[in-house]
C-alpha positions as CSV (number, residue, x, y, z in Angstrom):
1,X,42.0,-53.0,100.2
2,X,43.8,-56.3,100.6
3,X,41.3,-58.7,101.7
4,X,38.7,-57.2,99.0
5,X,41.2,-57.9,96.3
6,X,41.9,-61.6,97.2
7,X,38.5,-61.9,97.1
8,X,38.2,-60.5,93.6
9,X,41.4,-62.3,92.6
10,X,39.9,-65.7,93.8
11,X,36.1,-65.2,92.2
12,X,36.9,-66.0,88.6
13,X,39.4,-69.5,89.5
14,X,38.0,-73.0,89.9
15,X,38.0,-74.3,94.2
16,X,41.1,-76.0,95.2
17,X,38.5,-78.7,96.5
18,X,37.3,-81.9,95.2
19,X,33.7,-82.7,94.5
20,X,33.2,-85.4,96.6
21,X,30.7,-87.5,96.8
22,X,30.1,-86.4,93.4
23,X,33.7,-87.0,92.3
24,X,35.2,-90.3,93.9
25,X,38.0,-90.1,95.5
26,X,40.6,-93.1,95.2
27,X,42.2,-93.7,98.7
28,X,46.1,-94.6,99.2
29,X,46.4,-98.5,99.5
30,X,47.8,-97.8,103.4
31,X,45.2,-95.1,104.4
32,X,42.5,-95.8,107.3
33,X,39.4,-96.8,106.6
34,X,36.9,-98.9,107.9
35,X,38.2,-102.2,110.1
36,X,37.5,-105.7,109.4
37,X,37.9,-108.0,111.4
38,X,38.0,-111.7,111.0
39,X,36.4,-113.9,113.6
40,X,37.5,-117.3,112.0
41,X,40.8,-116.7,113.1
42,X,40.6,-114.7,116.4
43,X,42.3,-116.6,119.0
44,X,39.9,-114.5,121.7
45,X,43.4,-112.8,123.8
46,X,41.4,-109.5,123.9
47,X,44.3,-107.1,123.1
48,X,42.5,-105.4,120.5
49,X,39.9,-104.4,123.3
50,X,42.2,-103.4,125.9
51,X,44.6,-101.4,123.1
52,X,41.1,-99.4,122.1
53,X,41.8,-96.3,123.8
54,X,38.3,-94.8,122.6
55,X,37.2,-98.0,124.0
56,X,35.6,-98.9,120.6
57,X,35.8,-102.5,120.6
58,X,33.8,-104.8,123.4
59,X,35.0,-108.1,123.3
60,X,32.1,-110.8,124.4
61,X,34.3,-114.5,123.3
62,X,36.3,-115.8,121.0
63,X,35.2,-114.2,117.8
64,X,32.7,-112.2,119.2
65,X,32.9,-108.8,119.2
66,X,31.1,-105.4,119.3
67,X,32.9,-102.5,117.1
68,X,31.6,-99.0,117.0
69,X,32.4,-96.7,114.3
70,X,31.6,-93.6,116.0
71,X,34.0,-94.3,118.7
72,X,36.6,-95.2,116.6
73,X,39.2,-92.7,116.0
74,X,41.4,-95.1,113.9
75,X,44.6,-95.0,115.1
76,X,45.4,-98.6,114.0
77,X,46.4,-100.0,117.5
78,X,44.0,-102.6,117.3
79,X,45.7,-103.8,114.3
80,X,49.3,-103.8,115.4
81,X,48.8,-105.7,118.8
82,X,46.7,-108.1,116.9
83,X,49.4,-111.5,116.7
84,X,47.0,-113.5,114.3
85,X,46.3,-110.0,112.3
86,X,42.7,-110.6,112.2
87,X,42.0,-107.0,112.2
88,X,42.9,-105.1,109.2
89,X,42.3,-101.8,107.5
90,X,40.1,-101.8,104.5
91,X,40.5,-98.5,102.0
92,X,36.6,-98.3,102.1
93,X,35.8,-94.5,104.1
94,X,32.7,-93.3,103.2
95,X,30.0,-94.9,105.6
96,X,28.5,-91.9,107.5
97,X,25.1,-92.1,108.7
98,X,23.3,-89.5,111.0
99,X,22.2,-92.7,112.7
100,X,24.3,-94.0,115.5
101,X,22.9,-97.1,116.0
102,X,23.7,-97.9,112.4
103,X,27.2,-97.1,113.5
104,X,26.9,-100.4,115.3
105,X,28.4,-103.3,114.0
106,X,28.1,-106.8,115.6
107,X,30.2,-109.2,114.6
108,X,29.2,-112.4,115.5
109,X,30.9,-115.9,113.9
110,X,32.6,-113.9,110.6
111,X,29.4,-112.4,109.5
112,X,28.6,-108.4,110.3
113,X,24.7,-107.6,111.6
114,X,23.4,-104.5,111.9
């Protein structure tokens, strides 16, 4: 009788959820998002790639660098052993793709390819 009437009781109220992606949702200015990173000012000391510990980042030169998203799980070491911080966290989180190559993202002399 007790699960059947909180399902009764819950029928007639609005979800707790938001309607995302129909609704936007505005992140906190210090959550995790997507990484940036700025070649133009990489010094090439490769801790970012050796802090990676999903092994995200492959390092080819100074400010050359491979970054997958998929790998990433965003725990912001990158961005704290970085001395020149020119790895940062943008707000932007909504870039899934059912593609993983698209997940990609070269970064070669400032400019992102794909």
């Amino acid at each position: 009788m007790g699960i059947n009437w909180q399902c009764f009781k819950h029928l007639f109220k609005k979800p707790f959820t938001e309607r995302f992606p129909f609704k936007p949702i505005e992140p906190h200015e210090r959550s995790r998002g997507r990484i940036l990173f700025k070649s133009k000012i990489c010094i090439g000391c490769r801790s970012c790639e050796r802090n990676c510990p999903p092994e995200a980042i492959t390092f080819f030169e100074k400010g050359k660098l491979t970054y997958d998203h998929a790998k990433c799980c965003y725990c912001g070491l990158c961005v704290d052993v970085c001395p020149v911080n020119a790895i940062e966290f943008l707000t932007e989180f909504d870039y899934a793709n059912t593609n993983p190559k698209k997940m990609l993202n070269k970064v070669i002399k400032g400019k992102p390819k794909k």
